[in-house]
N, C-alpha and C positions, 0 to 999 in steps of 0.2 A: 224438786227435792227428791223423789223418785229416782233420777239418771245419780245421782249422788249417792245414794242409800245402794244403789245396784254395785256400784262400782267401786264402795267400801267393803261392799258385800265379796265382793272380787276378788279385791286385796287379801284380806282374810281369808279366803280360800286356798290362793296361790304362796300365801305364806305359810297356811296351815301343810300342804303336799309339801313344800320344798322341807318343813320342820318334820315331816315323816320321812323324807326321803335321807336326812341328817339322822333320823332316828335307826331307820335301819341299817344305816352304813357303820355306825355306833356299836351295834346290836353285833354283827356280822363279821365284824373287828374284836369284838368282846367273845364270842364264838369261836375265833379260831384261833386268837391267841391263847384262851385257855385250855387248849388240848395239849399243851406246854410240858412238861414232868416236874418243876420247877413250883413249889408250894406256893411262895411270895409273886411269881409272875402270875401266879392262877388267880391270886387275891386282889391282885390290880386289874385285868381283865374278868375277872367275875364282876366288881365294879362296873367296866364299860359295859359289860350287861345288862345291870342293873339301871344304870343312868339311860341307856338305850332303850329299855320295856318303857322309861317315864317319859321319855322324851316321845315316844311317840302313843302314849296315852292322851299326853297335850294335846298331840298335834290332832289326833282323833275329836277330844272333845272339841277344840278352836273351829274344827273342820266342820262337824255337825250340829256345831253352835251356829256358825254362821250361815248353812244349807236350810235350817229352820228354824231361824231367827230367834232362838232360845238364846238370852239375856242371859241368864242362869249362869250356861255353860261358856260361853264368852268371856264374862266378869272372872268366874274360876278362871278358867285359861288365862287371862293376862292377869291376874296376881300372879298364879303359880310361874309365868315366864316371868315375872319381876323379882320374884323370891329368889328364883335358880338366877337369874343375873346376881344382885345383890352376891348372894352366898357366893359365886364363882369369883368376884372380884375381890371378896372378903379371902379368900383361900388366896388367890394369885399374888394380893399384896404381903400375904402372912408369911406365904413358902418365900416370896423374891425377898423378904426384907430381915425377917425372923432368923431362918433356918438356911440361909444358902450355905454356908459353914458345913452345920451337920448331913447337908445333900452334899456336897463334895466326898463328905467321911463315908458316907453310904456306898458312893460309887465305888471309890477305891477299893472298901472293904468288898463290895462283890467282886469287884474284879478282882481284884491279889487273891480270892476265897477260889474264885473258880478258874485261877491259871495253871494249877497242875493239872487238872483235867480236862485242859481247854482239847486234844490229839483225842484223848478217847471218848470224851461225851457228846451229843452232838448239840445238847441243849447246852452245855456249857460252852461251848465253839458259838453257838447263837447269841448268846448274853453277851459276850465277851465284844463278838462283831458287832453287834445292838451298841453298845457300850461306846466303843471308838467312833461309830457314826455319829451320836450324836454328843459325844463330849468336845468333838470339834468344833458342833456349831453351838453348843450350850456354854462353854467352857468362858469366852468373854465376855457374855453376858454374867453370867453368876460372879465374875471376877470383879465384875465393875461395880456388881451390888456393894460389895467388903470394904 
């Protein structure tokens, strides 16, 4: 029972580093996107921020939960990753099934907002490029939602 308890003990360790090492990639992404000049891209990357600080508060407690075998900290940690799953797939169905309509309306409207000044802004040259990259690959998905 021992070689089994060690090597659950493990598991949980190497899950907890790789859910820090997600957390700071999060973090570090949410960092340098919002040095942006762009009020609404600041608020979506303040976000990755914010979801980055939690994500690797988890992965700390799961991590020293399992290093000394505090039950406590454990139990917290996988509710709290079952919440944020739950919650994340509660959002993914809502935005894909809900709202792809008014995300289309969205896009356009930033983009036609920032085409005159796509030559002399440089964050509005950025959106615009951001924008085409990925309405090509988002673009038959959301289509197929409708």
């Amino acid at each position: 029972m021992a070689a089994s308890t060690k090597c659950l003990q493990l598991i949980v360790v190497m899950f907890s580093l790789v859910q820090l090492l997600l957390g700071l990639f999060v973090l570090i992404i949410g960092g340098i996107g919002s040095n942006r000049s762009d009020a609404r891209v600041k608020e979506v990357f303040g976000f990755f921020v914010v979801v980055g600080c939690v994500i690797i508060v988890v992965a700390i407690s799961s991590f020293v939960g399992a290093i000394i075998r505090n039950v406590c900290l454990l139990i917290i940690s996988c509710i709290f990753i079952v919440v944020v799953f739950f919650l994340s797939i509660i959002s993914i169905i809502t935005l894909s099934f809900f709202i792809p309509g008014q995300i289309l309306v969205f896009q356009n409207q930033r983009f036609n907002g920032n085409m005159p000044t796509y030559l002399k802004d440089v964050s509005s040259k950025q959106i615009i490029d951001d924008f085409q990259r990925w309405s090509v690959v988002l673009a038959p998905f959301i289509k197929s939602l409708k």
